[in-house]
C-alpha positions as a printed NumPy array, in Angstrom:
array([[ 84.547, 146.555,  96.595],
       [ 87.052, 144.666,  98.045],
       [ 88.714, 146.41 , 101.122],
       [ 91.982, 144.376, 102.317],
       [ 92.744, 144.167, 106.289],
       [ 95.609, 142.589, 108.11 ],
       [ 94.514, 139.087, 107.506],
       [ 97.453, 136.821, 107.68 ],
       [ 98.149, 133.027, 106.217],
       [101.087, 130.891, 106.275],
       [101.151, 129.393, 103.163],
       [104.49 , 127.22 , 103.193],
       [107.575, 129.838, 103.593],
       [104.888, 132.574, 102.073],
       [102.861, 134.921, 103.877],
       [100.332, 136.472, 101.987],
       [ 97.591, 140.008, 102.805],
       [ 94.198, 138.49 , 102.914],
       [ 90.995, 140.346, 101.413],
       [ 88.053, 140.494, 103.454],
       [ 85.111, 141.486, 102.137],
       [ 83.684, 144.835, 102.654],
       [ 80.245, 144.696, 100.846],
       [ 78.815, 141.593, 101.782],
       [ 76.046, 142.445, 103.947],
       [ 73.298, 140.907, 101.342],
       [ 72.768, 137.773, 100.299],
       [ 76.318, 137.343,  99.668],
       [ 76.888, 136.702, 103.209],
       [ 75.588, 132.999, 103.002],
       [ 76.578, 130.481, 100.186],
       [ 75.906, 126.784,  99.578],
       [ 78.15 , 124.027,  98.133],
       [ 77.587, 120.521,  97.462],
       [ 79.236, 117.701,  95.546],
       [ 80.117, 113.91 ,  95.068],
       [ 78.528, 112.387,  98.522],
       [ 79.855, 108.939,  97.607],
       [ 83.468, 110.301,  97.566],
       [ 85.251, 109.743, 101.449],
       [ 87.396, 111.599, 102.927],
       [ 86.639, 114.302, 100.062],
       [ 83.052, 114.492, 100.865],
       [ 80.653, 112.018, 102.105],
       [ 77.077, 112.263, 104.5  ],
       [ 77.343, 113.352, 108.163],
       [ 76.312, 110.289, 110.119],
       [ 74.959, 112.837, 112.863],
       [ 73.221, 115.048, 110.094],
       [ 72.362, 113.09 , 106.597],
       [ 71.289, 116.791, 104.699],
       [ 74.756, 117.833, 105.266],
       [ 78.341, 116.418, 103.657],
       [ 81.508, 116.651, 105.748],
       [ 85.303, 115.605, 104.386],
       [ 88.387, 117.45 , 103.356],
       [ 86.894, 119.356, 100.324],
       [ 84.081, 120.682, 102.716],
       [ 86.377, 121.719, 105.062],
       [ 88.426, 123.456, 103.072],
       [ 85.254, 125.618, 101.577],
       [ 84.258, 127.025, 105.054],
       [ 87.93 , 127.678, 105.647],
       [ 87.578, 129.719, 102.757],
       [ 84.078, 131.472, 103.902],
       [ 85.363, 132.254, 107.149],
       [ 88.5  , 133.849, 106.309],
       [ 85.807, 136.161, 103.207],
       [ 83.43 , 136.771, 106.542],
       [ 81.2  , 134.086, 104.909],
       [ 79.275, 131.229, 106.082],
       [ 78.943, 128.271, 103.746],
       [ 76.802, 125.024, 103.998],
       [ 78.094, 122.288, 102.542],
       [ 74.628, 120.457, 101.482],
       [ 73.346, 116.811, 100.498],
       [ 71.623, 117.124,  96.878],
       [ 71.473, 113.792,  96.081],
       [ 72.784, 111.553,  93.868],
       [ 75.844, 113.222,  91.84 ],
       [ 74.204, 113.87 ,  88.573],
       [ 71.547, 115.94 ,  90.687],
       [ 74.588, 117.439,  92.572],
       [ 75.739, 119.297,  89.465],
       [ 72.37 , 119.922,  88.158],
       [ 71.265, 121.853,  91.173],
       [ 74.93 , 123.877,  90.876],
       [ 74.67 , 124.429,  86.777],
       [ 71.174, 125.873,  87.758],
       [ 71.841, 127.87 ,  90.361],
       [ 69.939, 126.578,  93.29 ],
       [ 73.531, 125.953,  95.056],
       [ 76.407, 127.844,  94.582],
       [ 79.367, 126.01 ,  94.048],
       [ 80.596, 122.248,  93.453],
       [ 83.286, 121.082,  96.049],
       [ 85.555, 119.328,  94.294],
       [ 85.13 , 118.682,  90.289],
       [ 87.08 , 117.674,  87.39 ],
       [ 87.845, 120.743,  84.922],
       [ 86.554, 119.666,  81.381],
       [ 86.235, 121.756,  78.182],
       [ 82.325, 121.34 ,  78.491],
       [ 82.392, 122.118,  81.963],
       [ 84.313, 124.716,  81.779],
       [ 81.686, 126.54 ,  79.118],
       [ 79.178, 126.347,  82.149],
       [ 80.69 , 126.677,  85.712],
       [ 83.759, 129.359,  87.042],
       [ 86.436, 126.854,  87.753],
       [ 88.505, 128.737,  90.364],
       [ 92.407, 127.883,  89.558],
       [ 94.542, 125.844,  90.393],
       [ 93.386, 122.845,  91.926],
       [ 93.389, 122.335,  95.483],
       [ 93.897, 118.721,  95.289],
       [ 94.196, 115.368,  92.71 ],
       [ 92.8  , 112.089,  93.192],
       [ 93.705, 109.028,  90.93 ],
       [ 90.874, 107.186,  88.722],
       [ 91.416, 103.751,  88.734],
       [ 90.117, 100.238,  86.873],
       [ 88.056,  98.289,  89.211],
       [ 87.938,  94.692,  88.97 ],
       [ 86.439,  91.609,  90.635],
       [ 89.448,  89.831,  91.84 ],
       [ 89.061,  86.493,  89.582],
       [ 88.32 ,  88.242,  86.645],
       [ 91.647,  90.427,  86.412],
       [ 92.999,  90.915,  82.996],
       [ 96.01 ,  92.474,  81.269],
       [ 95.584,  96.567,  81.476],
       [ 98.982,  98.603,  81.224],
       [ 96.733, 101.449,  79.087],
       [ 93.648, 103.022,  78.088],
       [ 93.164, 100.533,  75.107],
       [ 93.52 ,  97.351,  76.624],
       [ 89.833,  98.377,  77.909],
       [ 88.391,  97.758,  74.623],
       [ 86.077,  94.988,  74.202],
       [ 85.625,  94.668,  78.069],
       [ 82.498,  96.131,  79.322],
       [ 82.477,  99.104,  82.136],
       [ 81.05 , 100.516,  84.881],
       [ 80.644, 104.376,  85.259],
       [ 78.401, 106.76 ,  87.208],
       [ 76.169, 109.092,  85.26 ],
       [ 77.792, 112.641,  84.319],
       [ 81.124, 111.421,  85.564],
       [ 84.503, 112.756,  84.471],
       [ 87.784, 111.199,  84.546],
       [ 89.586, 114.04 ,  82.837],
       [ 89.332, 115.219,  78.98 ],
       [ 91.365, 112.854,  77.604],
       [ 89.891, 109.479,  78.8  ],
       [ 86.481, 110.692,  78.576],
       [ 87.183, 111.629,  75.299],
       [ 88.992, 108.212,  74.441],
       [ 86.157, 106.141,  76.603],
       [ 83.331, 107.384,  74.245],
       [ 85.102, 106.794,  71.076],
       [ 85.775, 103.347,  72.004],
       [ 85.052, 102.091,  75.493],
       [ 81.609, 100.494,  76.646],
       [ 80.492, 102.005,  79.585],
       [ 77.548, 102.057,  81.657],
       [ 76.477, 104.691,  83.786],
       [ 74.374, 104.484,  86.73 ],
       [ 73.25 , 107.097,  89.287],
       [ 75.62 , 105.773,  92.091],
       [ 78.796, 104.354,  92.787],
       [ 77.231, 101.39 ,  95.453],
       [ 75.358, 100.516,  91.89 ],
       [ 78.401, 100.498,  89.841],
       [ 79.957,  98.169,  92.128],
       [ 77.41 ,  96.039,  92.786],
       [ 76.846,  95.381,  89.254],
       [ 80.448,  94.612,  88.916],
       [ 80.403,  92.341,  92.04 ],
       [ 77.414,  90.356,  90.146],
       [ 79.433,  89.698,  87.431],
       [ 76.997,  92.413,  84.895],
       [ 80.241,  94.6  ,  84.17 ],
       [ 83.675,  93.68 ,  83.869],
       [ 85.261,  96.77 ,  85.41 ],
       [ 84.024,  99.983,  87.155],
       [ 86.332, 103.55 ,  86.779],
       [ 86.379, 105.087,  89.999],
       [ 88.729, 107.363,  92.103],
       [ 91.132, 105.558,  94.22 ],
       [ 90.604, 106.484,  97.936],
       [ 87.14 , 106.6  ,  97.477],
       [ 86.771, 103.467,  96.056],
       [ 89.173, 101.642,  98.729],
       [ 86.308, 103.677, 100.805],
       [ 83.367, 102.31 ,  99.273],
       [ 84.388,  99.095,  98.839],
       [ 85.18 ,  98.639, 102.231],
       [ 81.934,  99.385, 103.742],
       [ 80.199,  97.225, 101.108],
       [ 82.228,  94.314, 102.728],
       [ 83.838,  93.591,  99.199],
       [ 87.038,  94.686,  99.532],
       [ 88.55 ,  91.212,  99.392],
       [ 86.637,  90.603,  96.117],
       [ 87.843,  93.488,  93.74 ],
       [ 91.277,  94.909,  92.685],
       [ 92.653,  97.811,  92.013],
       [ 95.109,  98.067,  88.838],
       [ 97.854, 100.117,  87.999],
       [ 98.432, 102.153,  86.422],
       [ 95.703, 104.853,  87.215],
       [ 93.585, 105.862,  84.18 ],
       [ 94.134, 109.837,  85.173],
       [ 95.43 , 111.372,  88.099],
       [ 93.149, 114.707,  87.888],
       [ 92.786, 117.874,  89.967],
       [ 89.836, 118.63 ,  91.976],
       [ 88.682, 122.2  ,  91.759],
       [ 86.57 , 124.823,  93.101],
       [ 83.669, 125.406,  90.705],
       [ 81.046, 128.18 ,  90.926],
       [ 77.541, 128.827,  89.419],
       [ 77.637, 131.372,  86.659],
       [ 73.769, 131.114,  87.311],
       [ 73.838, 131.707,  91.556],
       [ 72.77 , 135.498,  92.469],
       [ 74.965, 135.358,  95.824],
       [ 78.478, 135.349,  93.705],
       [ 78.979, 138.402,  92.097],
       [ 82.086, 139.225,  90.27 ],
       [ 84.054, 141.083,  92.818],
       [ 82.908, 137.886,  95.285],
       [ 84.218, 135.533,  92.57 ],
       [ 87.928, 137.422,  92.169],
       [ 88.075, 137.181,  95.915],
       [ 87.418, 133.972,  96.584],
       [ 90.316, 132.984,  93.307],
       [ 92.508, 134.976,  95.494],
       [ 91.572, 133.34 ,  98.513],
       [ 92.193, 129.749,  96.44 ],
       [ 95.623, 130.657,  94.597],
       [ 97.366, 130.964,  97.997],
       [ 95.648, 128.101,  99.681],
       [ 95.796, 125.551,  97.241],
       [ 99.933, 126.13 ,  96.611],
       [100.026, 125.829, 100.73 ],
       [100.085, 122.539, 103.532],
       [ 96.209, 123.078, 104.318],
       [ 94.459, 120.81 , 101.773],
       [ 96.517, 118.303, 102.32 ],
       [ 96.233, 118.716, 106.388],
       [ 91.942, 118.015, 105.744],
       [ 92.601, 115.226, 103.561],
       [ 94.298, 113.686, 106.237],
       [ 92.434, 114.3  , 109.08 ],
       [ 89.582, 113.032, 107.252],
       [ 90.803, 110.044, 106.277],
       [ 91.668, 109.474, 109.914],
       [ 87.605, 110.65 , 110.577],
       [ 86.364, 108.598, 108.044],
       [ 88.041, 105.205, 109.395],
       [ 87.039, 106.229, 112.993],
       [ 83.312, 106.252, 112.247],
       [ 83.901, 102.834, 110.22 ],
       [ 85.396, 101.435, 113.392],
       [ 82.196, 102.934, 115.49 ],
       [ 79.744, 101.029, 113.235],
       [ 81.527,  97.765, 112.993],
       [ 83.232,  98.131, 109.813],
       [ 87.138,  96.951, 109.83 ]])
């Protein structure tokens, strides 16, 4: 049962009543979360604690705990294809951050709307830059990709009718094989890649091009196979989600992330 208390949030010019739950003195008092860890500021590995992920989409999951009376741990499961087995099985409870697919959406509770979207871009080295205004002037070129990646229904739909792409567990492989000259472009989110390719010390080597390939939402997904969400649990935290994600606050961790995730660059020697 949900039991509602004088919770308040400013959301914008909105105020909104807050549900707290009442019932959750089992093993719905603790949940787990994991996601992309190659995917700064979103979500990357805690230099200070490697089995843990910090970033703007973790952050905004144990705002969302604390204001339910929950405490979530945002986890490292390894690479990303792990990441969504161990949610699709049940062994963690929810994905931070995913694109919503048709498949995906026969699997996992996608909690609506999106709390955030992130640009995929085309990746390539910069003296091997070609013409690219759309999806088809891909074809023929060979691509980069991570394994059980999503760019949005519509290109992934499009890239395995006609694109040649290559998936590999991580996105440090994708890039390196592009760097080496294996691939001739990698798809990959936009501040995460400026990220990435930063600390790899390639920056000045790859490009960028516009325009983006999808500009997707990033949503909360849950197990349909974890015992600690419930139903009542699961309408709680959508209602918890429908007034943050229309509100300042996800944007407010994206940016103090980004400003966290250039500090510790700067610590370890990184410009």
């Amino acid at each position: 049962m949900v039991r509602y208390n004088s919770w308040w949030l400013m959301s914008g010019a909105a105020i909104i009543l807050i549900p707290s739950l009442a019932f959750c003195a089992g093993t719905c008092s603790h949940l787990t979360a994991t996601g992309n860890a190659e995917y700064p500021p979103y979500l990357w590995r805690d230099p200070q604690d490697p089995t843990r992920l910090i970033g703007a989409n973790a952050d905004l999951v144990k705002h969302v705990g604390a204001v339910l009376g929950l405490k979530v741990d945002v986890l490292y499961a390894g690479p990303w294809s792990r990441a969504q087995d161990e949610v699709r099985s049940g062994r963690i409870d929810m994905l931070a951050g995913y694109f919503m697919t048709s498949e995906r959406a026969r699997i996992l509770n996608f909690i609506s709307p999106p709390f955030l979207f992130t640009s995929s871009m085309i990746w390539l080295r910069r003296g091997n830059v070609f013409p690219y205004r759309n999806w088809s002037d891909l074809v023929g070129h060979s691509g980069g990709t991570l394994v059980s990646n999503s760019y949005g229904q519509s290109i992934d739909d499009y890239a395995s009718a006609n694109l040649t792409l290559e998936a590999v567990p991580t996105a440090i492989q994708a890039f390196e094989k592009l760097i080496l000259k294996r691939n001739d472009f990698v798809v990959f989110e936009q501040y995460p890649g400026l990220a990435l390719t930063q600390k790899l010390g390639v920056a000045a080597e790859v490009v960028a091009l516009e325009p983006p390939v999808s500009s997707e939402g990033l949503y909360l997904a849950l197990s349909a196979n974890a015992r600690s969400i419930d139903r009542t649990l699961r309408e709680a935290i959508t209602f918890q989600m429908q007034g943050i994600a229309t509100g300042p606050l996800p944007q407010v961790f994206l940016k103090s992330n980004l400003e966290l995730w250039r500090a510790q660059q700067r610590i370890e020697g990184i410009p």
